[in-house]
C-alpha angles and dihedrals in degrees: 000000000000105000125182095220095068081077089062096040085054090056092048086063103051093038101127086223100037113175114195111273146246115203109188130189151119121321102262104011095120107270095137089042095055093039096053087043093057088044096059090040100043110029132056085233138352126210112206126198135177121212091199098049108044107025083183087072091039087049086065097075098054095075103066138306092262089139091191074059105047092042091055092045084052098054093042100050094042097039089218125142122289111285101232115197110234096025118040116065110219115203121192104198117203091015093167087079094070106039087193094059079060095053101040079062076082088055087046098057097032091049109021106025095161094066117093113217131168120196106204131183147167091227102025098120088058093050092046094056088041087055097060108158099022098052105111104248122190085019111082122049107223137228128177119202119199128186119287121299127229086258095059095039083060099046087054094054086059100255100132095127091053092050078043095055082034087068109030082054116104096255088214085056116078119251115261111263090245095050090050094049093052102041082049098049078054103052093054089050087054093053087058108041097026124195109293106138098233090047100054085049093058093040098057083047104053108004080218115143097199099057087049091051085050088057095044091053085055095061098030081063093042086058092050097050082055087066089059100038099040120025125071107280088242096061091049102095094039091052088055100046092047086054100051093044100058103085082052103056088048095052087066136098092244105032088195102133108261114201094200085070097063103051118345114259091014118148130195100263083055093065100017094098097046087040083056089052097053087044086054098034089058096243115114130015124223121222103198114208111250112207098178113034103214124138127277082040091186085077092061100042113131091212084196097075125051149129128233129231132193114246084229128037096203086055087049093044086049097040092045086043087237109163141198080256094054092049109043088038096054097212108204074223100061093031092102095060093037089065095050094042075063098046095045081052099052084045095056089046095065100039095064088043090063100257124125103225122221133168139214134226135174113208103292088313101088145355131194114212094219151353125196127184112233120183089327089315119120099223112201120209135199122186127186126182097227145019097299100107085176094135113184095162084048108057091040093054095059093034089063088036118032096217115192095232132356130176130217111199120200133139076272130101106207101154127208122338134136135250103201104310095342127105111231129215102186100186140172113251102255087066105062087103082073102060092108087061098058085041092068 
């Protein structure tokens, strides 16, 4: 499989003051594939170990953070090859089960800065914030994977020389007919099946939705005996009851994240923290409201108000029961959640691309669905979940702010206009993965 972070992990590599690294992530979203990969493209050698399955590895840690040490135990207790600095790439897989290992990632870059090594984990978000002051700051450099985006989806179904077309195209030219339909027939396929590695596999295999439901079920119920096995006992409850209830929330007219929902009478200092575990689980993301759009727009968040997003849409599509029928039909009953599946998709869309999503509402008048910065530009975003490209927020957004440049995203192709002073992308939906290149 064809992942965008092996780029990154490229540049880690040739980085001239290179720290050990972290790559963090959701459980099953590829990590120890695309390690292992970039260990057999880019090393001479790479030596893997895993901390869950083999505590003898992970008990090596726990004597000192002598690293010649810790190389030669490794070798010795695997039996795998020598670990040469320079040349051979040494992956700890689920690090976060031996805190020390973590630590020891400070001795590797003080003492043997020459070796790579990547410490990778399904929870390892979650560890990382549990360590607090022993975590070793200023001395690991840091990736996050996410599921597959769109792009690669479309690159594993074989579609290389469409993407291919896709960016060759002038983007200020509309897409062929031919090209649109297939980048949208797609796209529905990807709401439904989503980008879990294993998932997509089974998908391009069979093209049978219900393998690929059976898969998602499996991982939808590793995640939640992770819940039991790895969160504090008195959050458990409230981690399985926000989880349940986000297809749900987003169901809703106003998919702000009512806490009421989850549990009545609930308020927020009752769920923060086991909304603080899924973030850092990787499992949901978190759009704050934005009341005034000014860059940096961190700095004009209202934390209090957000909506929540699954890391994945086919989990969401599986977990909320949505089917092929209810989106090609487009069911006035389902059309809620089919605005929000699409939603959730666009979001996670920009988030693998780098960017921290928002979103903007005035009073109960008008919301904007999201807003991006973009090299000191507020970007504004609307997305809709079918041809209708009729966009109220959004003109009233860039008539009150006069935005550069804004995109509305829809199964429509519109092409280039302006709305007042901004100019106006308005895109179908499959091409969101393109956005950097309008931004140019």
């Amino acid at each position: 499989m064809k992942r965008e972070i092996m780029k990154d992990l490229v540049s880690w590599k040739s980085k001239r003051n290179r720290k050990p690294l972290l790559l963090t992530g959701v459980r099953q979203c590829g990590k120890t594939y695309i390690l292992k990969k970039f260990g057999e493209e880019h090393f001479d050698s790479y030596v893997y170990v895993n901390l869950e399955r083999d505590p003898q590895i992970a008990a090596i840690f726990n004597y000192d953070y002598d690293t010649k040490r810790i190389l030669q135990d490794i070798s010795n207790l695997s039996l795998l090859p020598p670990i040469v600095p320079g040349k051979t790439l040494l992956i700890i897989d689920e690090i976060q089960l031996a805190p020390k290992a973590i630590t020891a990632l400070k001795y590797f870059a003080e003492d043997m800065p020459e070796l790579s090594v990547v410490g990778a984990g399904s929870l390892l978000g979650v560890s990382i914030r549990e360590e607090g002051a022993s975590f070793p700051v200023g001395k690991v450099d840091r990736l996050e994977m996410h599921p597959m985006s769109f792009k690669e989806f479309l690159l594993e179904s074989g579609s290389r020389r469409i993407v291919d077309s896709v960016e060759d195209y002038d983007i200020t030219r509309p897409l062929p007919g031919y090209i649109l339909e297939n980048l949208n027939r797609e796209y529905v396929n990807y709401l439904l099946v989503g980008g879990m590695p294993e998932a997509v596999k089974i998908w391009f295999e069979s093209h049978n939705l219900s393998e690929v439901n059976e898969i998602q079920d499996n991982i939808i119920l590793g995640y939640e005996n992770d819940f039991s096995r790895h969160s504090p006992q008195n959050e458990l409850t409230n981690l399985e009851l926000i989880w349940r209830s986000i297809p749900e929330q987003l169901a809703q007219d106003n998919n702000k994240f009512v806490f009421s929902r989850v549990r009545k009478s609930a308020r927020a200092k009752d769920l923060e923290k086991s909304i603080g575990w899924l973030i850092d689980a990787g499992l949901i993301h978190v759009v704050t409201k934005v009341d005034n759009p000014q860059v940096p727009l961190s700095f004009y968040r209202d934390s209090s108000f957000y909506k929540i997003y699954l890391c994945d849409v086919g989990l969401l599509s599986r977990m909320a029961g949505f089917t092929l029928k209810s989106l090609l039909e487009k069911d006035e009953s389902t059309g809620g959640f089919r605005g929000s599946l699409t939603e959730n998709f666009v979001n996670n869309e920009l988030i693998s691309l780098g960017y921290e999503t928002y979103f903007w509402r005035s009073g109960n008048s008008a919301e904007l669905d999201f807003l991006i910065e973009d090299d000191g530009r507020v970007i504004p975003i609307e997305v809709k979940a079918n041809v209708n490209t009729k966009a109220k927020s959004y003109n009233v957004f860039v008539k009150r702010y006069e935005c550069e440049i804004g995109f509305r995203f829809s199964l429509n192709y519109i092409g280039e206009n302006r709305e007042g002073g901004t100019k106006t992308y308005s895109l179908p939906l499959s091409s969101v993965y393109r956005i950097k290149d309008y931004l140019k």
